[in-house]
C-alpha positions as CSV (number, residue, x, y, z in Angstrom):
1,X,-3.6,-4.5,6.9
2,X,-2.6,-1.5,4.8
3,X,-4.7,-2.6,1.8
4,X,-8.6,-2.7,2.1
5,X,-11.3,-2.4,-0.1
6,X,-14.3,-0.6,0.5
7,X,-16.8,-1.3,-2.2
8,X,-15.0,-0.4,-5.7
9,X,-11.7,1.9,-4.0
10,X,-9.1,0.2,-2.7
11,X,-7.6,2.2,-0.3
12,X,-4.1,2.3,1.0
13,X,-3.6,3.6,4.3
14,X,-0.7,3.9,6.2
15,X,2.6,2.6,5.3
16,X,2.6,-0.1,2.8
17,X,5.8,-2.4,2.7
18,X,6.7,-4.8,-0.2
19,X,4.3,-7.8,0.9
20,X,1.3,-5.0,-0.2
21,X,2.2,-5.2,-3.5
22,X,0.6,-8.4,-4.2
23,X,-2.5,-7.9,-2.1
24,X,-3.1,-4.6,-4.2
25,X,-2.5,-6.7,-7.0
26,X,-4.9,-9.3,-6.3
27,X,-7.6,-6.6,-5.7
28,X,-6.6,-5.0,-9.3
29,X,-7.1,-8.4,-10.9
30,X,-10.8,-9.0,-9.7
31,X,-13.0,-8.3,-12.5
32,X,-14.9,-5.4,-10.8
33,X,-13.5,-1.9,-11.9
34,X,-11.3,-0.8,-9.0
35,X,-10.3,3.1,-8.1
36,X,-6.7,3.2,-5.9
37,X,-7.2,5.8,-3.2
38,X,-3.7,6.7,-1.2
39,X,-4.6,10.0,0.2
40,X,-3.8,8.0,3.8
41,X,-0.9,6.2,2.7
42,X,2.5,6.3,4.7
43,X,5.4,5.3,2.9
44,X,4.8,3.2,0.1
45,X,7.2,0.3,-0.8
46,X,8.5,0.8,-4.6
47,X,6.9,-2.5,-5.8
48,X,3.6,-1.0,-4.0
49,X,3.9,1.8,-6.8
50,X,5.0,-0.2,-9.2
51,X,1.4,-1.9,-9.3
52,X,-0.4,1.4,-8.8
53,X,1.5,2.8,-12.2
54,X,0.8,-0.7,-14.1
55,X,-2.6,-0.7,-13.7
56,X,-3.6,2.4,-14.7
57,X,-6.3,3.1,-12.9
58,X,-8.0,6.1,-11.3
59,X,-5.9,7.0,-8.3
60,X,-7.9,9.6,-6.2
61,X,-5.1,12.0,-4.1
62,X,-3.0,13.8,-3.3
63,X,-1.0,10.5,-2.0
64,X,0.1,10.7,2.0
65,X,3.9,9.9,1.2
66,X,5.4,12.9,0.0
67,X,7.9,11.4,-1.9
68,X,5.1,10.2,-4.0
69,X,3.1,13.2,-4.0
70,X,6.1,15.0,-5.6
71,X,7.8,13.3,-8.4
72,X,5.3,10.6,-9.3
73,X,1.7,11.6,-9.3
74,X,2.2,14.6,-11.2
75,X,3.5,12.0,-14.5
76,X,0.0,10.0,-13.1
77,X,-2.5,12.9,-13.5
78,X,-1.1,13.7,-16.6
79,X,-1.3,10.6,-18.1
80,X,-5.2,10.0,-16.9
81,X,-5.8,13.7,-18.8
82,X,-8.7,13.4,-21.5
83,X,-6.5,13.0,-24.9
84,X,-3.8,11.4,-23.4
């Protein structure tokens, strides 16, 4: 399993294809605050970011898939800034 919880972060490690989406999604639902770490994601599955964007939660980084770490969470730090 790519997604596991560890107390209150998720974590996502290696690649996560599209079935991860909903798992991740399940775990954002619970009513516990949850904190989305990918620092040892692989490749992550579009619908996989998709939920990590909708949810806006903290995501801890800098995300293992490249791809991420260069055109998307750059737009998701700078929407967590204070005043945003």
């Amino acid at each position: 399993m790519t997604i596991r919880l560890d107390g209150p972060t998720i974590h996502l490690d290696g690649d996560c294809p599209v079935e991860d989406a909903e798992t991740l999604l399940r775990l954002l639902q619970e009513p516990s605050a949850r904190i989305i770490d990918w620092t040892g994601a692989g490749r992550l599955h579009t619908a996989v970011i998709q939920v990590v964007l909708a949810a806006g939660r903290e995501v801890r980084g800098p995300c293992g898939d490249p791809f991420v770490a260069r055109w998307i969470e750059p737009g998701i730090v700078e929407a967590s800034a204070p005043g945003m």
